[in-house]
C-alpha positions in Angstrom: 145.8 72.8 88.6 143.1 73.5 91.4 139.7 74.5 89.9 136.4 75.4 92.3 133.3 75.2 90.6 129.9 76.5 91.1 126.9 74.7 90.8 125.6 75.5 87.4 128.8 74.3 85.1 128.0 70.9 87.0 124.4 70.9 86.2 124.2 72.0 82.9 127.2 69.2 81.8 125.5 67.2 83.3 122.4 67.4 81.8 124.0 66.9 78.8 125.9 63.7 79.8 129.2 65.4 79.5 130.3 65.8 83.3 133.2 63.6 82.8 134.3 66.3 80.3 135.6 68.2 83.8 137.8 65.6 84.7 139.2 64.8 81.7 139.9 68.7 81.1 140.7 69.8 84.5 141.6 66.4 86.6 140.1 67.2 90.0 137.5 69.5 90.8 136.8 71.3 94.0 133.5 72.4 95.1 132.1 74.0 98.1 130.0 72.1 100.7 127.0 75.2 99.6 127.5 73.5 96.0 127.4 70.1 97.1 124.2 70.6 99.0 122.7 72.5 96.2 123.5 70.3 93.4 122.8 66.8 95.3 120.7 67.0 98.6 118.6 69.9 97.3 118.3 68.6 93.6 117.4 64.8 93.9 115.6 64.9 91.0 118.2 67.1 89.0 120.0 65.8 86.4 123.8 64.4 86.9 122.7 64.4 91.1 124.2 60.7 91.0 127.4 61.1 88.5 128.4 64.4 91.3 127.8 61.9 94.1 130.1 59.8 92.9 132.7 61.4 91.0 135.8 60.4 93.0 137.5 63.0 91.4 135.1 65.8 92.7 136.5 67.1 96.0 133.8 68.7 98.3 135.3 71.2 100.9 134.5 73.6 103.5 134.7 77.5 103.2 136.1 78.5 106.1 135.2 82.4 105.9 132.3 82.4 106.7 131.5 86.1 107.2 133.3 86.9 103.2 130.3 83.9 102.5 128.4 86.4 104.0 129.4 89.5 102.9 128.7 87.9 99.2 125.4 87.1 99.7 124.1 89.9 99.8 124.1 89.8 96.0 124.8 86.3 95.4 123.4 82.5 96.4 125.3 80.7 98.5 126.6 78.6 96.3 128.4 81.8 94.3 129.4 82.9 97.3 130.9 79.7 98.6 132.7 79.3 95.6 134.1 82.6 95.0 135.6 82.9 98.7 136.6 78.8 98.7 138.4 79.8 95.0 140.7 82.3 96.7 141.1 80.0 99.9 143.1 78.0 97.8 144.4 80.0 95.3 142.3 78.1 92.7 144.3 78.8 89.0 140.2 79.2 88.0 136.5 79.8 89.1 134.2 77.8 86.9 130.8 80.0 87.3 128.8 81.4 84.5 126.1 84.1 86.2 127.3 87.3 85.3 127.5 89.1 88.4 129.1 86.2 90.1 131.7 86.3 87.3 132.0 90.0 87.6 132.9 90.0 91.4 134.7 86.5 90.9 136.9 89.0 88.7 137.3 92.0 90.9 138.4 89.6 93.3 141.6 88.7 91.1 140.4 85.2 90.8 140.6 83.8 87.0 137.0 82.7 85.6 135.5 80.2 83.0 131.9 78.9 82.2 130.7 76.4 81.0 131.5 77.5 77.6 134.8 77.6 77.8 135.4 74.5 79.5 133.1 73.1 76.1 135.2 75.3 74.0 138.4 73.5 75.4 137.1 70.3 75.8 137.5 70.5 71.5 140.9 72.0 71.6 141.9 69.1 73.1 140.4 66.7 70.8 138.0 65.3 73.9 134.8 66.3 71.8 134.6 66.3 67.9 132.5 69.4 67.2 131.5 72.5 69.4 127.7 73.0 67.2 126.8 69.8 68.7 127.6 70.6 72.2 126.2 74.4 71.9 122.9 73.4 70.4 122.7 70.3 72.9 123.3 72.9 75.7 120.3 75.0 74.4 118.1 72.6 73.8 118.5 71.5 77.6 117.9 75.1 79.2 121.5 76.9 78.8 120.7 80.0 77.4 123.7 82.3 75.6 123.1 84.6 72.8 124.2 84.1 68.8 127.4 86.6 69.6 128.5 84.1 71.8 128.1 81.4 70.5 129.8 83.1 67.6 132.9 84.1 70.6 133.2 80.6 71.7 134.1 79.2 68.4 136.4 82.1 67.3 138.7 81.0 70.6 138.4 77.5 69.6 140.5 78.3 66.7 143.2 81.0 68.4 
């Protein structure tokens, strides 16, 4: 399964200290060189910045259409934009992203989407975490912001 990710599913596991949960759902991820720089030469002092680094299963590649990159940002960072147009340079099976208008055109795009939310959502479908309320509220508590209704959607598909 190839999956690109954006920065923020990275950043917000990782504040959490539930990165691995990516590998252990997905196997590899692929992220774009925009991502890379974002999440670990821009954000020293981010959390999960050492645990990207070094994740030898995290694959770090090069967009090489640049003027699609382009075309994106005029309503997206770079980092959306480099994911959404490295996504269908591979024919990724998803786009892990969870900004709304990135997912929106992500969509439009025919690519397939999931945030961070449903990789959590997942990660207890397959038994890899115990409880979703934990997760959720951890997620809040550290900045990751979602509303009641969703929280109230994510745990209805954990049980489909």
């Amino acid at each position: 399964m190839k999956v690109v990710s954006n920065s923020t599913p990275l950043i917000a596991l990782a504040r959490i200290k539930q990165v691995n949960l990516l590998h252990a759902v997905f196997g590899r991820i692929i992220i774009p060189q925009g991502v890379y720089n974002e999440v670990v030469l821009q954000g020293t002092e981010l959390p999960g910045v050492k645990e990207i680094r070094e994740a030898t299963w995290i694959e770090t590649l090069q967009v090489q259409n640049a003027l699609a990159v382009s075309l994106l940002r005029t309503d997206l960072d770079r980092g959306e934009a480099e994911a959404i147009v490295l996504a269908k340079e591979v024919k990724a099976d998803y786009l892990l992203v969870d900004e709304k208008k990135a997912r929106r055109i992500a969509r439009n795009s025919g690519l397939r989407v999931m945030g961070t939310l449903g990789v959590v959502a997942l990660g207890v479908k397959k038994g890899l975490l115990p409880a979703i309320d934990p997760i959720l509220d951890s997620l809040e508590q550290n900045g990751f912001r979602f509303s009641e209704r969703v929280r109230t959607k994510v745990k209805e598909e954990i049980w489909k």
